[in-house]
N, C-alpha and C positions, 0 to 999 in steps of 0.2 A: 297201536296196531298200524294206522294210518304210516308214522313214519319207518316201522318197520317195514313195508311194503314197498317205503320210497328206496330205503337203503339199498335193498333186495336189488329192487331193479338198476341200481346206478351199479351196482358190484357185477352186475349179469352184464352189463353194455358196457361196462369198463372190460369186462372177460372178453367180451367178443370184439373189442378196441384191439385188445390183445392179441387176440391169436388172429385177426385178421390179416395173415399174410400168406403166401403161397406155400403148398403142400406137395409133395409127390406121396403118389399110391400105389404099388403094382396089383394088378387086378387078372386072377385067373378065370375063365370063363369054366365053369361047373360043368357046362357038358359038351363041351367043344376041346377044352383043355389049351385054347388058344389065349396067348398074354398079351397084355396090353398096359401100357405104363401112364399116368394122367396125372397134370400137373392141375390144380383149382388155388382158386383163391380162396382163402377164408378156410375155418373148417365146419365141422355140424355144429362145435356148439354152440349153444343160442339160436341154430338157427329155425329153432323149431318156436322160441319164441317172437322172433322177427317176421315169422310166417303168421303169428298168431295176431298180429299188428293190423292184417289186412294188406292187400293189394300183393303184386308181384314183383320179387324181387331178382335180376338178373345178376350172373356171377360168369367170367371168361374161365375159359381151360383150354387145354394144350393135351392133346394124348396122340401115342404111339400104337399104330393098331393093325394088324396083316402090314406088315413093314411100310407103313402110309405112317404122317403126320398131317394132323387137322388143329386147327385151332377153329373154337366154337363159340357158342353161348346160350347156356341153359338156364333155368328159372327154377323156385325152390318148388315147385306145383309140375313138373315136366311134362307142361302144356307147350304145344307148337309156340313158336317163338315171330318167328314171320322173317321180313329183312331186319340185316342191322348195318349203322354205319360207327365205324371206330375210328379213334385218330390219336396218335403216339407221339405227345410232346408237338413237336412244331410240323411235323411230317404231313405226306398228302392226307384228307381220311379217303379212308376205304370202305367201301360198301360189300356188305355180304350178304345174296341172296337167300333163299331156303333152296332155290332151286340148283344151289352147289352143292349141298348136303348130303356125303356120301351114306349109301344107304347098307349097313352090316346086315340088318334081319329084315326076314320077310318072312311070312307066315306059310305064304304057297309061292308057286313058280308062276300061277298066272296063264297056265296051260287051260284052253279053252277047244274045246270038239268041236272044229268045225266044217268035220267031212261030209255033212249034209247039204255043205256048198259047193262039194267039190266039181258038180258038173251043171251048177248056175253060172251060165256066161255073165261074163265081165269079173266075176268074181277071183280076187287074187288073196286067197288061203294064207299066205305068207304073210302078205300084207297089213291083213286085219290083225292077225297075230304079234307081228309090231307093235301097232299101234293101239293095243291092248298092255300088250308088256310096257311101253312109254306110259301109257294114261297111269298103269297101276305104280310106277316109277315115280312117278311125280306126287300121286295120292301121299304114298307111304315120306316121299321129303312135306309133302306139306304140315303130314298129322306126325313128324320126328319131334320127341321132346328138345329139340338143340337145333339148331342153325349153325351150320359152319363149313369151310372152305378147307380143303388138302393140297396137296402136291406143290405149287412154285409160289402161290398165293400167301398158301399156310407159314413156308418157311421164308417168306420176304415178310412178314406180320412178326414172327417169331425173332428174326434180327434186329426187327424194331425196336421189338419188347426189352432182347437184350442189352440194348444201348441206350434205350431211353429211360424215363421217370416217371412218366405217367401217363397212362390210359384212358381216353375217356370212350363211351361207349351212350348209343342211345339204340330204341327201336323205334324202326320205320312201321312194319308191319306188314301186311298181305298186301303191297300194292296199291295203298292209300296214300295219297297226297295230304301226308300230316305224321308228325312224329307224334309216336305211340308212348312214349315214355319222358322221364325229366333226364338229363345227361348224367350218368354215373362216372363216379374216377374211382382209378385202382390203381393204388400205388405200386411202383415196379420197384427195381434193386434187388440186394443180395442176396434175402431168401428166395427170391424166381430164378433168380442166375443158377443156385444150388439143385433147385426141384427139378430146374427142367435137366442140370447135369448127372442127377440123380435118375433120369430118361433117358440119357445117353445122347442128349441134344444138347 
């Protein structure tokens, strides 16, 4: 029984040897109807038993989304991720806040009544309301299951990606003076070149 159990698991971590390499998805959104295209590494399988290992496991992506590109980094638990810093073969690394993380959903708009102060002096009604929609702005990047960067960021990472060989990746975390994780690497080449052309990138 015992060796059956060993076999088992070496054929499941040979499987997921396997298919560890990059995917394209197109993904329609059920009540928006809006598309979105996303390149990951790896796919699910196994990965519900790699989750069952303990600890957390980080994975890069690339998605097309409201005609933006972001390149990210999400966890198999899609708990807030915090900062990350990455580095492409010989290249500068680059650091990616939570606080670039563009935000698609929000629950409410964050509208707040507050015409009770409309005739307390000093008080500026606009203002507070700002800085209400900022604070809830930032809530919602801190508690994003992903951490990631768009617009000239995203597609200078992404020409990296395509010319280079490998990825490595670690987390920083919420502004801690200490790396939160061990260095990952993620092999780059021909199946990323294909997924992300299969994105129209």
């Amino acid at each position: 029984m015992k060796l059956l159990k060993i076999f088992l698991m070496v054929l499941l971590l040979a499987g997921c040897a396997g298919t560890a390499a990059w995917n394209a998805k197109q993904v329609q959104d059920e009540f928006t109807d809006k598309k979105s295209c996303k390149v990951t590494y790896g796919s699910n399988f196994g990965k519900g038993y790699v989750k069952s290992l303990g600890g957390i496991h980080y994975y890069p992506f690339i998605e097309t989304f409201n005609n933006k590109v972001i390149f990210g980094i999400h966890n198999d638990y899609n708990s807030p991720v915090g900062d990350v810093q990455i580095r492409i073969d010989n290249n500068e690394a680059i650091l990616i806040s939570y606080t670039e993380t563009p935000v698609y959903y929000t629950a409410t708009k964050h509208n707040v009544d507050l015409s009770y102060l409309k005739n307390v002096e000093g008080i500026d009604q606009n203002a507070m309301q700002a800085s209400i929609d900022a604070s809830m702005k930032n809530v919602n990047k801190i508690t994003s299951p992903y951490t990631a960067t768009s617009s000239d960021k995203a597609k200078l990472i992404i020409n990296q990606l395509k010319q280079g060989s490998k990825l490595k990746m670690r987390i920083i975390g919420f502004g801690t003076n200490s790396v939160a994780s061990t260095t990952g690497e993620y092999e780059l080449g021909e199946s990323l070149i294909t997924s992300l052309a299969s994105c129209g990138l």
